[in-house]
N, C-alpha and C positions, 0 to 999 in steps of 0.2 A: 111545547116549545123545547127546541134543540139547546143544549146548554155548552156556550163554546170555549172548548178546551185549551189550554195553550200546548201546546207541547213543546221539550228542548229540543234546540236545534244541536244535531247529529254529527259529526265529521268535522270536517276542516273547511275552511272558506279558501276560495279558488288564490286571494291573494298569499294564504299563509304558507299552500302548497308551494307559490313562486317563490317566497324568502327563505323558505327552507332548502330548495333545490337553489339560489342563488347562492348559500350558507356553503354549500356540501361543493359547490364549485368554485368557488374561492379558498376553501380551504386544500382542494385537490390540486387546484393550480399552484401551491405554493410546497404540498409536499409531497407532489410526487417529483419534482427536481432535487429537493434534498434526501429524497431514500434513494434516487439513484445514485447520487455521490456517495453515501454511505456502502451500497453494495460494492462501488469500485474499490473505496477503501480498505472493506475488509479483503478483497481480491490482492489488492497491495500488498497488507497486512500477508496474507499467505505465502508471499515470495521471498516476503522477509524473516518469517519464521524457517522458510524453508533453506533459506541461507544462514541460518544460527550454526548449522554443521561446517562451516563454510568458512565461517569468522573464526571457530572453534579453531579446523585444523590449520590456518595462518598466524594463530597465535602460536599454537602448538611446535607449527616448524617455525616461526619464522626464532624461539627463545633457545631453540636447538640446533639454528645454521641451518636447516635443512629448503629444500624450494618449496616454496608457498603453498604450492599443491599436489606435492606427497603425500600419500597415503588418504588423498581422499577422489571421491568419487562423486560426480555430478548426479542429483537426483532426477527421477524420471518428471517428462513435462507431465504436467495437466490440465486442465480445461483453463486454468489461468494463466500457468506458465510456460513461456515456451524452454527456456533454458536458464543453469544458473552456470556464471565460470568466475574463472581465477585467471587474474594478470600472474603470469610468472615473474614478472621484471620488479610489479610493486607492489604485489597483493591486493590491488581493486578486483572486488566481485561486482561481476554485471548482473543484474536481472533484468532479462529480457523476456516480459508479458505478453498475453494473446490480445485479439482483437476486444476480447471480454475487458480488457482492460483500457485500449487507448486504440488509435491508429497507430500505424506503422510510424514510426519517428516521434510518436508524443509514447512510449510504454516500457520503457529502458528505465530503471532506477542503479546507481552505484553507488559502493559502500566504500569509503574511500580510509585505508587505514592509517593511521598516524604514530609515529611510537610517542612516548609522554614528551619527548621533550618537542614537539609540535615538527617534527619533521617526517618528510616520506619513507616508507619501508624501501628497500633495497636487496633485490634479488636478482637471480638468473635461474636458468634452467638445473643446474648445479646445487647450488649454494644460494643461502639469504644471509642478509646483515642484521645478526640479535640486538631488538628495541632496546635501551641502556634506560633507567629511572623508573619501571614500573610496568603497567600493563598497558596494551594497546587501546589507544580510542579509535576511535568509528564515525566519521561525519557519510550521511548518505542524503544528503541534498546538495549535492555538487551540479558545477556547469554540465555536467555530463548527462545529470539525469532529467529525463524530457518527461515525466509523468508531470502535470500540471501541480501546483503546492497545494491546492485545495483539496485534493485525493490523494496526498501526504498523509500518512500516519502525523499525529502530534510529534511526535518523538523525533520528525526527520523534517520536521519544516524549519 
């Protein structure tokens, strides 16, 4: 007489394969929308590093009368940016981003400068008017800037 064996059962059961691939798509569904905000971010984050030379030399002329954007030079675009500039009349710099970033009219962020006592800088092509009580602040979530607040850096929303 044959003597019967049990043997264990081997692999996975057909339901546990479903809950698992329903696990792995529910969590996909929910983070691949939030790492692509994050990539924009840091794409942000890059234009606005790239405009620290930018804020630098507006500080620099504006506590020495000189125009906003003497002695400096606009960096080369890159795959994020398409440009950075200088108002001569107020010292807002624009960043204007690639499609990497927004569509055309949502990819523009401004750095908007203030001297301390919460009023506009003042310049021309010539000459600027030296901020009086301290150093310049910086608002760059202005009406101006169309990047959406959610792909704001913290610092600017």
């Amino acid at each position: 007489m044959r003597s019967l064996k049990k043997t264990a059962q081997k692999g996975f059961t057909l339901i546990e394969l479903m809950i698992v691939v329903a696990i792995i798509g529910i969590l996909a569904a929910v983070a691949l929308p939030a790492y692509q905000d994050y990539l924009i971010r840091a794409r942000v984050s890059e234009g606005l590093a790239m405009a620290a030379s930018a804020k630098a030399a507006i500080a620099e002329n504006a506590a020495n009368a000189e125009p906003f954007n003497s002695g400096w030079t606009a960096p080369s675009a890159t795959n994020n940016v398409t440009s950075i500039a200088i108002a001569q009349a107020t010292g807002v710099i624009t960043i204007t981003y690639t499609a990497r970033v927004g569509a055309a009219g949502a990819n523009v962020v401004t750095l908007v400068p203030e001297s301390p006592a919460g009023t506009a800088l003042v310049g021309t092509a010539t000459a600027s008017t030296p901020p009086t009580g301290g150093a310049i602040t910086w608002t760059c979530n202005t009406a101006t800037t169309t990047v959406p607040d959610r792909l704001l850096p913290a610092n600017c929303r």
